[in-house]
N, CA, C and O atoms as a GROMACS GRO file, in nm:
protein
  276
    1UNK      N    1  -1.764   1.170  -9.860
    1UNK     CA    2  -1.660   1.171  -9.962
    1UNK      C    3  -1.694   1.272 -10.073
    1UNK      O    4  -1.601   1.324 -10.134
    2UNK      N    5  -1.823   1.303 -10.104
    2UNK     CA    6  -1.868   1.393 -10.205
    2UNK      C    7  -1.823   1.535 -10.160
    2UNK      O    8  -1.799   1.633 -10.231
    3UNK      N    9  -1.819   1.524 -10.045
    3UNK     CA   10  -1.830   1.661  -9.984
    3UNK      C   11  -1.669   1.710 -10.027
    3UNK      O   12  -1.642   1.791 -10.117
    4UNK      N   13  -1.554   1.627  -9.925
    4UNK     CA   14  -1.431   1.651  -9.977
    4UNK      C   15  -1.440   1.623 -10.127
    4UNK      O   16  -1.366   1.707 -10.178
    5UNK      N   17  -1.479   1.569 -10.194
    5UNK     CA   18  -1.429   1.597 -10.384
    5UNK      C   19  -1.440   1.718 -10.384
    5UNK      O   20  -1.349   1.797 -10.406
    6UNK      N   21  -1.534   1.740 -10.363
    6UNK     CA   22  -1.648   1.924 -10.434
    6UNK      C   23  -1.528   1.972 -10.350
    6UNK      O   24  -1.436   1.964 -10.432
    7UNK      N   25  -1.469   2.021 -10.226
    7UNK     CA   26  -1.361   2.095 -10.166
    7UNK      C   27  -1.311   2.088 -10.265
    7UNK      O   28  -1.363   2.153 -10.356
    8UNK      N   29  -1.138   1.973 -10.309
    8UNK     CA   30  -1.070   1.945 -10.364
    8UNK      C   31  -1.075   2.036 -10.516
    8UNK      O   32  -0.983   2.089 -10.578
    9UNK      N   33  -1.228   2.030 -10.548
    9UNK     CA   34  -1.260   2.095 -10.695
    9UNK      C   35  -1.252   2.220 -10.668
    9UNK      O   36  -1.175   2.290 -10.734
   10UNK      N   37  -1.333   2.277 -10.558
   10UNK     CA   38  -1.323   2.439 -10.540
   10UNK      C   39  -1.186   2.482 -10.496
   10UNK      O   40  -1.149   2.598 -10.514
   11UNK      N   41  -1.119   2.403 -10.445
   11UNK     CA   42  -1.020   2.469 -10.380
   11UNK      C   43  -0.881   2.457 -10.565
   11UNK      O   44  -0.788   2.522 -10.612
   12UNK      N   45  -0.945   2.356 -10.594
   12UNK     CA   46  -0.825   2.380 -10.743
   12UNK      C   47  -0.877   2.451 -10.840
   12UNK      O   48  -0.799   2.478 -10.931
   13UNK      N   49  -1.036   2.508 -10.855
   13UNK     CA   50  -1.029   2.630 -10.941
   13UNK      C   51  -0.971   2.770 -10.869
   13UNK      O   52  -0.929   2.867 -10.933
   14UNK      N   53  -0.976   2.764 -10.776
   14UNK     CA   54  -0.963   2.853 -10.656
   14UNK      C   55  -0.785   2.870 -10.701
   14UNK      O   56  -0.726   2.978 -10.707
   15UNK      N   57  -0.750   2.791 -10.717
   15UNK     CA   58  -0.556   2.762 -10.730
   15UNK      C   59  -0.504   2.856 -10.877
   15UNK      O   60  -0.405   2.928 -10.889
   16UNK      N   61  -0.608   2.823 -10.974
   16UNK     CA   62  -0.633   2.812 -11.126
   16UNK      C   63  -0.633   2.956 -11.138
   16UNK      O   64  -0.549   3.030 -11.190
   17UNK      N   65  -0.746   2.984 -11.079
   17UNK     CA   66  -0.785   3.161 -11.090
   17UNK      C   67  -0.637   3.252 -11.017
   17UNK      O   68  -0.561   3.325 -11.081
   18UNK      N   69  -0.630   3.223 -10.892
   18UNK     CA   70  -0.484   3.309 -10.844
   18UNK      C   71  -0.395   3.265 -10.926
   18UNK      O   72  -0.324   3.359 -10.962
   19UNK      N   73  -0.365   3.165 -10.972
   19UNK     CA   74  -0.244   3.140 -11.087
   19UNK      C   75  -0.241   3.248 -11.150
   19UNK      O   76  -0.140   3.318 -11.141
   20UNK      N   77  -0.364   3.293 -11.240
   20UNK     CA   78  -0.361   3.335 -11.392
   20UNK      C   79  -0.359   3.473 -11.338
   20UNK      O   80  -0.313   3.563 -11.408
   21UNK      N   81  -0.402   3.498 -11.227
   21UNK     CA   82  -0.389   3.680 -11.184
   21UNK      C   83  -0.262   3.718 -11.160
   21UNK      O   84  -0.217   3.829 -11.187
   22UNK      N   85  -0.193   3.619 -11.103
   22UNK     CA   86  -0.044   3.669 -11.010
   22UNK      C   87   0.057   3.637 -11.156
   22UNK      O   88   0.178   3.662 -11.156
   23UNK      N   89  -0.025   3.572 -11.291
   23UNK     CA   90   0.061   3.600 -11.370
   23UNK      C   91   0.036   3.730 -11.515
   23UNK      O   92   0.121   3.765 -11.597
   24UNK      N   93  -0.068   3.764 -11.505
   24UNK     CA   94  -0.169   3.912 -11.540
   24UNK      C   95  -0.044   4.031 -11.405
   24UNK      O   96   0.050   4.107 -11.431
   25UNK      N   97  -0.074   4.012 -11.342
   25UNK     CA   98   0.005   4.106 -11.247
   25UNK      C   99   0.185   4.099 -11.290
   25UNK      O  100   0.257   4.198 -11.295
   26UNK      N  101   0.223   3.978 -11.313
   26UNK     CA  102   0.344   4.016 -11.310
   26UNK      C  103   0.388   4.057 -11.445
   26UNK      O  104   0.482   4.133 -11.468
   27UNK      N  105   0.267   3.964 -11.585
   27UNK     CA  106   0.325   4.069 -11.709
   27UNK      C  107   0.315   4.239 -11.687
   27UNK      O  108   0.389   4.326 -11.734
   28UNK      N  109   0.204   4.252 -11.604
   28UNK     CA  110   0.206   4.430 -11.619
   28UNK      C  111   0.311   4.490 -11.542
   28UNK      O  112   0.290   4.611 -11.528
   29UNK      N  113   0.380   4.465 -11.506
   29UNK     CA  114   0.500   4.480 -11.413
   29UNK      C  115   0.636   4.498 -11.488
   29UNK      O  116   0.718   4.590 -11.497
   30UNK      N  117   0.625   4.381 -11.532
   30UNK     CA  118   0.698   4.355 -11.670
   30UNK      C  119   0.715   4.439 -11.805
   30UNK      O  120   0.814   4.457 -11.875
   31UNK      N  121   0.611   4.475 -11.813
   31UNK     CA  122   0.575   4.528 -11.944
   31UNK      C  123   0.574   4.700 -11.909
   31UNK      O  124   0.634   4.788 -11.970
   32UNK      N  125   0.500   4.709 -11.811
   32UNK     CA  126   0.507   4.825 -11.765
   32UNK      C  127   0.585   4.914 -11.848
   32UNK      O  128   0.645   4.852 -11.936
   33UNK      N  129   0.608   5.059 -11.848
   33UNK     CA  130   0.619   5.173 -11.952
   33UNK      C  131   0.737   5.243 -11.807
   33UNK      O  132   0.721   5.241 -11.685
   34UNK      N  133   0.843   5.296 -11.888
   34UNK     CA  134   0.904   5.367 -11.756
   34UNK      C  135   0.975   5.485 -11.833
   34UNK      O  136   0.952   5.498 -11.953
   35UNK      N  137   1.073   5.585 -11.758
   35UNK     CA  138   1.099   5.666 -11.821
   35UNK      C  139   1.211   5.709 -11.754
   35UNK      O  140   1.255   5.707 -11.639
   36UNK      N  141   1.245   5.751 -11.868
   36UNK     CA  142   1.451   5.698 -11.790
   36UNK      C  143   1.474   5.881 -11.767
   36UNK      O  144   1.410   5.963 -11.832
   37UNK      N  145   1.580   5.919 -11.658
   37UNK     CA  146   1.552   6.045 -11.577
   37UNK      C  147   1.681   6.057 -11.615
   37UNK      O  148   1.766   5.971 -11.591
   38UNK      N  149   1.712   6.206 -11.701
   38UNK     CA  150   1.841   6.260 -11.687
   38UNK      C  151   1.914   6.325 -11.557
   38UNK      O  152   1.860   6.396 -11.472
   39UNK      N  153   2.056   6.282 -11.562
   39UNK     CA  154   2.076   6.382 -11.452
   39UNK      C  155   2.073   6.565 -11.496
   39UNK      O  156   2.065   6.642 -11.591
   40UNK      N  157   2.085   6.560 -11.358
   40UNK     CA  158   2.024   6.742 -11.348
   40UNK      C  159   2.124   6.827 -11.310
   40UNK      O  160   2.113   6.947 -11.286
   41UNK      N  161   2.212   6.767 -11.306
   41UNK     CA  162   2.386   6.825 -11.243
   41UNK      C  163   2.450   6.771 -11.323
   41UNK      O  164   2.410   6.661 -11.362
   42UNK      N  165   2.612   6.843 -11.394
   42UNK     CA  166   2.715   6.753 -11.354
   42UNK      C  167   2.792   6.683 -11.302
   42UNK      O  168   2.867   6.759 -11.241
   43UNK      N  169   2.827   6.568 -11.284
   43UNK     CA  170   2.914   6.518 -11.214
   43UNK      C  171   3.076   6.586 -11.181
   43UNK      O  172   3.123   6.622 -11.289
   44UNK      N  173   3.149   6.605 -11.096
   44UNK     CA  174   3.247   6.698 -10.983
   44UNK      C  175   3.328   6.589 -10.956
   44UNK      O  176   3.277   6.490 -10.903
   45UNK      N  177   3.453   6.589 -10.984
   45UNK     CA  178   3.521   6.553 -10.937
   45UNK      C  179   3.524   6.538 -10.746
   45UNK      O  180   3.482   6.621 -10.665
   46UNK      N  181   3.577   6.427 -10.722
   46UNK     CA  182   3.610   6.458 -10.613
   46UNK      C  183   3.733   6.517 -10.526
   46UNK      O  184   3.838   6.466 -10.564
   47UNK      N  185   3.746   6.589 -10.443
   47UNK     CA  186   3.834   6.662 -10.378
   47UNK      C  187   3.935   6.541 -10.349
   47UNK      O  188   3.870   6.443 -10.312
   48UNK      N  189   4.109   6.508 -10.354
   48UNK     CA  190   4.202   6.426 -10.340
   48UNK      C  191   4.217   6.370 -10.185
   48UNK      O  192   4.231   6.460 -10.103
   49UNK      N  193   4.216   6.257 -10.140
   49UNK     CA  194   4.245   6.239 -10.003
   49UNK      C  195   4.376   6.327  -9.932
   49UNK      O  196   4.375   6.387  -9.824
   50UNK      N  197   4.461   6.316 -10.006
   50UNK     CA  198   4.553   6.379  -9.908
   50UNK      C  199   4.629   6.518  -9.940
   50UNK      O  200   4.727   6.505 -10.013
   51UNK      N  201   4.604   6.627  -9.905
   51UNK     CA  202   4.620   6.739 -10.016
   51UNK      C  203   4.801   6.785 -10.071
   51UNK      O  204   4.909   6.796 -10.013
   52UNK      N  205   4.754   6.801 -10.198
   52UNK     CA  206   4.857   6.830 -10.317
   52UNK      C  207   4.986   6.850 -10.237
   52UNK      O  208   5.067   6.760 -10.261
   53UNK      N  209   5.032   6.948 -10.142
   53UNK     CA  210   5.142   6.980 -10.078
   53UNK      C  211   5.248   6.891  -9.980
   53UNK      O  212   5.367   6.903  -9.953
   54UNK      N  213   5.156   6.807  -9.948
   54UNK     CA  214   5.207   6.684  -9.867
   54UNK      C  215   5.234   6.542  -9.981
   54UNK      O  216   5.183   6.502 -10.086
   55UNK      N  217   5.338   6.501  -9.895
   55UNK     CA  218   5.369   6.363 -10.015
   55UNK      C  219   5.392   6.251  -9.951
   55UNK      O  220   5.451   6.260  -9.843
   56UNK      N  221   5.363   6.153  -9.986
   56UNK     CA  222   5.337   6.039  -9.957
   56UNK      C  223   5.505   5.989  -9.900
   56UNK      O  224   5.606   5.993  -9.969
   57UNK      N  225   5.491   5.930  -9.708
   57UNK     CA  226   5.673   5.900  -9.719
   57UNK      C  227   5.612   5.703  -9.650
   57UNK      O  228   5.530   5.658  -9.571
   58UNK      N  229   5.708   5.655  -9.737
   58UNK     CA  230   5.707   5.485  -9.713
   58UNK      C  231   5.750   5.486  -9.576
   58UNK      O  232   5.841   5.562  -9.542
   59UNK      N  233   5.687   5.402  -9.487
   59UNK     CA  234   5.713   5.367  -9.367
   59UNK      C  235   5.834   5.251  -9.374
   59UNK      O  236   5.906   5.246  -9.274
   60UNK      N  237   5.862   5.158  -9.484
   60UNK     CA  238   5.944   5.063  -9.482
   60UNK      C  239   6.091   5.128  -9.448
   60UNK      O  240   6.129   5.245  -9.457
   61UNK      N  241   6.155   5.020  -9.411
   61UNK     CA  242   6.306   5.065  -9.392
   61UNK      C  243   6.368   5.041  -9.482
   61UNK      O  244   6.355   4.948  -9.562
   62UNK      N  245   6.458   5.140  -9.479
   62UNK     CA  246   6.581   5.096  -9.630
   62UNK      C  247   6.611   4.997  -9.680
   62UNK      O  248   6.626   4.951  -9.794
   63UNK      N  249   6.621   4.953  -9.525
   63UNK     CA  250   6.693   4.804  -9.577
   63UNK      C  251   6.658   4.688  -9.604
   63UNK      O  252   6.731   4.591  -9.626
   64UNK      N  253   6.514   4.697  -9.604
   64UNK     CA  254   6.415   4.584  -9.657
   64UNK      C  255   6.417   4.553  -9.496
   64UNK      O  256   6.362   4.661  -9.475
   65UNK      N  257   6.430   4.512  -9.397
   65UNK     CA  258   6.421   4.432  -9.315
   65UNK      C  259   6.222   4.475  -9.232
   65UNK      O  260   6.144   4.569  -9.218
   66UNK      N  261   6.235   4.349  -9.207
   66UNK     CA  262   6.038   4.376  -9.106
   66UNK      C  263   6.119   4.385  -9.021
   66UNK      O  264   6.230   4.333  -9.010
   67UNK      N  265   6.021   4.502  -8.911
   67UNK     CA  266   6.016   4.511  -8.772
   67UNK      C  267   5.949   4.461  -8.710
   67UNK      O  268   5.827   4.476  -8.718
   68UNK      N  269   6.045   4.333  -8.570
   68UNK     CA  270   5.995   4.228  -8.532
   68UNK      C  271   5.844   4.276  -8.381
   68UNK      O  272   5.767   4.193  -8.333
   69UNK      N  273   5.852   4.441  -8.343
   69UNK     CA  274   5.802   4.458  -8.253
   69UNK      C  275   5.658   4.549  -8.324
   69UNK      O  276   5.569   4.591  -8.250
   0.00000   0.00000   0.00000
């Protein structure tokens, strides 16, 4: 029974120590220093889907009615 205590003890400083690192690790992560990147281009419009000369024709029918086929 001594034997498992002493485990139980090593294995929960053992718990104690990775605790306090994985939370050392995540303030520096956190905290960490960064540096914000301009762009290096302007931004361009994009070219129109369907070009300027052509115009948009409604497929609907005049007469309001759906086509049953």
């Amino acid at each position: 029974m001594v034997r498992f205590n002493k485990t139980l003890e090593l294995f929960e400083h053992y718990r104690e120590g990775l605790g306090q690192r994985l939370r050392r690790v995540a303030d520096q992560i956190i905290d960490a220093k960064y540096k914000e990147v301009e762009a290096d281009r302007e931004q361009v419009a994009a070219p129109p889907l369907v070009p300027s000369d052509q115009t948009a024709k409604s497929t609907a029918r005049e007469d309001g009615e759906v086509p049953t086929s």
